[in-house]
C-alpha positions, 0 to 999 in steps of 0.5 A: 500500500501507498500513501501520498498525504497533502494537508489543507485547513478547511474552517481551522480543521486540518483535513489530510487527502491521501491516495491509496494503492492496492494489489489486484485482488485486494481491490477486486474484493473490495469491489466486490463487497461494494457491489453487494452493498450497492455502493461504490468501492470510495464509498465502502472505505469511507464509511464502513472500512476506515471507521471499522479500522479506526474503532478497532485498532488500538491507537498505540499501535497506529501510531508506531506503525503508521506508513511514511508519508510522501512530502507534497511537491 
């Protein structure tokens, strides 16, 4: 996985956009469950992925193992 991370403030929040890179068959799951759901697959890991991710995942080890992030060009 590949993240590319860019900062903007948007009404003093600090909001972070990043690109995400999946093997094949990563994304053809994905697709996949964002079908069954009638969903699309950026729709999938906005609201069910990355929140179920975030809710389980203990914040220590978030932060020890985050990927590096890109500087902006």
């Amino acid at each position: 996985m590949t993240l590319l991370g860019a900062a903007a403030i948007v009404g003093g929040i600090i909001l972070t956009k990043f690109m995400m890179s999946l093997r094949d068959e990563n994304y053809r799951v994905l697709t996949g469950a964002a079908i069954d759901r009638g969903i699309s697959v950026q729709e999938l890991l906005r609201a069910v992925i990355i929140p179920d991710w975030v809710k389980e995942t203990p914040r220590g080890i978030v932060a020890d193992n985050w990927p590096s992030v890109r500087p902006r060009r």
